[in-house]
C-alpha positions in Angstrom: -5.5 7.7 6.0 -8.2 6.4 4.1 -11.7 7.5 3.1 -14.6 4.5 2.2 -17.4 5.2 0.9 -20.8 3.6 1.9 -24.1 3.8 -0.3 -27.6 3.7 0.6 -29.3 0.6 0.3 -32.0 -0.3 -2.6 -29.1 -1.2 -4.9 -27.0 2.0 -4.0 -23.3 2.0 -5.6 -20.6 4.0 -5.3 -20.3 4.8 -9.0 -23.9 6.6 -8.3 -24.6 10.8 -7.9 -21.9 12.7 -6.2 -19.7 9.8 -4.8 -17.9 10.1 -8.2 -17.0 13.7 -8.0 -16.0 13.4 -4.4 -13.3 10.7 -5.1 -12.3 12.3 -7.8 -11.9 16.0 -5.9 -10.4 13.8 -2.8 -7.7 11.6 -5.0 -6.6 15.2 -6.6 -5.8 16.0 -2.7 -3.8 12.7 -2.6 -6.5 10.9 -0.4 -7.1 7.1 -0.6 -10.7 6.6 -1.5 -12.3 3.0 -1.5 -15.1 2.8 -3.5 -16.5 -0.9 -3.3 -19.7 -2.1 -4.2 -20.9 -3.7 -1.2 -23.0 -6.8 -0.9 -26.6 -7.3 0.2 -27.1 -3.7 -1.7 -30.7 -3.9 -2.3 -31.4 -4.6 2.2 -27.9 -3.2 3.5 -28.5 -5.6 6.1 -26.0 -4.9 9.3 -25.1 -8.5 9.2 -23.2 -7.8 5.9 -22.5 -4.4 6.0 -20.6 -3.6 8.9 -18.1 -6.6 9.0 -17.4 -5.7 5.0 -16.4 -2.0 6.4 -14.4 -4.0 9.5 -13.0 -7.0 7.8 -13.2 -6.4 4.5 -12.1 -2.5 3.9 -9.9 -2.6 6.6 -12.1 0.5 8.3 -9.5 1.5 11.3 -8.7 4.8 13.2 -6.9 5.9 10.3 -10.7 5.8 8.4 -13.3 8.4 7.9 -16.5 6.3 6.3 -18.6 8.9 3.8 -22.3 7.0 4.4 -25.2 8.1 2.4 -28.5 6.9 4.1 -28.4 3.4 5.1 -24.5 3.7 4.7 -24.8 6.4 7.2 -26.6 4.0 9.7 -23.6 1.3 9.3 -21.2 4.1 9.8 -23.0 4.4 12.9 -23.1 1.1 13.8 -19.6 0.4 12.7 -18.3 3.3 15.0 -20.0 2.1 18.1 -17.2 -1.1 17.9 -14.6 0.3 15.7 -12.4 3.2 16.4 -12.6 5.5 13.3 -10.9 8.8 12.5 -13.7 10.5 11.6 -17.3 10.2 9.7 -19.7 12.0 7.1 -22.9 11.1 7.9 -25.7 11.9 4.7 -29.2 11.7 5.1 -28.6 9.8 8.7 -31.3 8.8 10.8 -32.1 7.0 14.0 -35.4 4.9 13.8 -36.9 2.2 10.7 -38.9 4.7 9.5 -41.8 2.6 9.6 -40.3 0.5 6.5 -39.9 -3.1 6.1 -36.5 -2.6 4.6 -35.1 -0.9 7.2 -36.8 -3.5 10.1 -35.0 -6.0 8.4 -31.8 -4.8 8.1 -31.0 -5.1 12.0 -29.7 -2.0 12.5 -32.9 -1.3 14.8 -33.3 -3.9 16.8 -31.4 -2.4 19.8 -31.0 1.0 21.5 -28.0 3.2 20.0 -24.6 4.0 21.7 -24.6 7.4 20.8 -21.7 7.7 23.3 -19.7 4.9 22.0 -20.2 6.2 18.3 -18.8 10.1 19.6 -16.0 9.0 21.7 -14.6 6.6 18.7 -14.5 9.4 16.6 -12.2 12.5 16.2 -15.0 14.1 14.8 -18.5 13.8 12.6 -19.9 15.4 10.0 -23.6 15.5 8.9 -25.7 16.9 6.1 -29.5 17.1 6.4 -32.6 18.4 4.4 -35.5 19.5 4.9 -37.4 18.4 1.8 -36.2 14.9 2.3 -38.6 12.5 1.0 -37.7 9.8 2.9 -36.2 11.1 6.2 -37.9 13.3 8.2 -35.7 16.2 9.7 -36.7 15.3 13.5 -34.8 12.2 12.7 -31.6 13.6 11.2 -31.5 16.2 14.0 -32.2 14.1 17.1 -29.1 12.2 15.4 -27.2 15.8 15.6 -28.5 16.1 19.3 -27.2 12.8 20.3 -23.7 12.9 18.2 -22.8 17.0 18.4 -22.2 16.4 15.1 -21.0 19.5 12.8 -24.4 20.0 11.1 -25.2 21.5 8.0 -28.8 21.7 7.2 -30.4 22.7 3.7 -34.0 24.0 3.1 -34.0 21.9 -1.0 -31.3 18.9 -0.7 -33.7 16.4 -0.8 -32.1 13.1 -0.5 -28.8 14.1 -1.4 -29.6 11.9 -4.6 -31.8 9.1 -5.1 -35.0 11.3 -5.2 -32.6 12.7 -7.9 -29.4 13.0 -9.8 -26.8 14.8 -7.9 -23.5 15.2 -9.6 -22.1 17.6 -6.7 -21.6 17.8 -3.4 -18.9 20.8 -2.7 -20.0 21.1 0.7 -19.3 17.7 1.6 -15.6 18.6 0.2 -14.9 21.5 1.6 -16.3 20.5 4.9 -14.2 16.8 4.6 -11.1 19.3 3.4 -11.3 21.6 6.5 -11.0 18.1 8.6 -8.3 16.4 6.4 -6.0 19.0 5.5 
């Protein structure tokens, strides 16, 4: 078992706010944790994105992908084709936004298979806020509508990071611990 970790787009890295903590917390567990820097990180355009997580990491049903916004959306995407063991979906939504980054990146340009992405998962976790500046909470719950994801949603988490520095994420831990151990 294996957990990858996918950034949001606009240069996003693994090496940035809480993913550090989190692989360190989930390699004290014994977990594998991939923490790539993935290419086309300023657009996190599908065409890239989701074949890295297939062909590249090796994402299988023996994965759970961590995504943090746009890598939420390829976790999404990814799971529609690819079996996955679970996922952690941060900051997810459903829709462009209205932004040209996110019309290019391709991950709009056809309707979702919310029942593909369920039923090729064992489970899925998401996180919401609703002070995000970015994603409105309609978008993050219609996502938690369409999934039955297990849903945690905070009054003051902003964007998880990017709108700020987040070191620490102990309910994405615990929450990932309750599936893993």
């Amino acid at each position: 078992m294996k957990v990858i970790f996918a950034p949001g787009n606009g240069g996003g890295s693994p090496k940035d706010n809480w993913f550090p903590y989190l692989k360190e917390q989930l390699e004290l567990l014994g977990v594998q944790v991939i923490a790539s820097e993935f290419p086309d990180s300023q657009l996190a355009r599908e065409s890239f994105w989701v074949p890295f997580l297939r062909d590249e990491l090796k994402a299988d049903s023996d994965t759970v992908v961590v995504g943090h916004s746009s890598g939420a959306i390829a976790a999404m995407r990814l799971a529609e084709t690819v079996p996955l063991l679970g996922s952690v979906l941060v900051g997810a939504y459903h829709t462009d936004l209205g932004m040209p980054t996110e019309k290019v990146s391709g991950y709009f340009d056809r309707p979702w298979n919310w029942e593909k992405i369920r039923k090729n998962q064992r489970w899925i976790i998401q996180f919401a806020s609703q002070n995000d500046p970015w994603i409105p909470i309609e978008e993050a719950r219609t996502v938690h509508e369409k999934l039955n994801t297990e849903y945690y949603e905070s009054p003051d988490q902003g964007h998880f990071g990017g709108d700020y520095y987040k070191t620490a994420f102990p309910e994405i831990l615990e929450a990932l611990k309750a599936k893993l151990l």
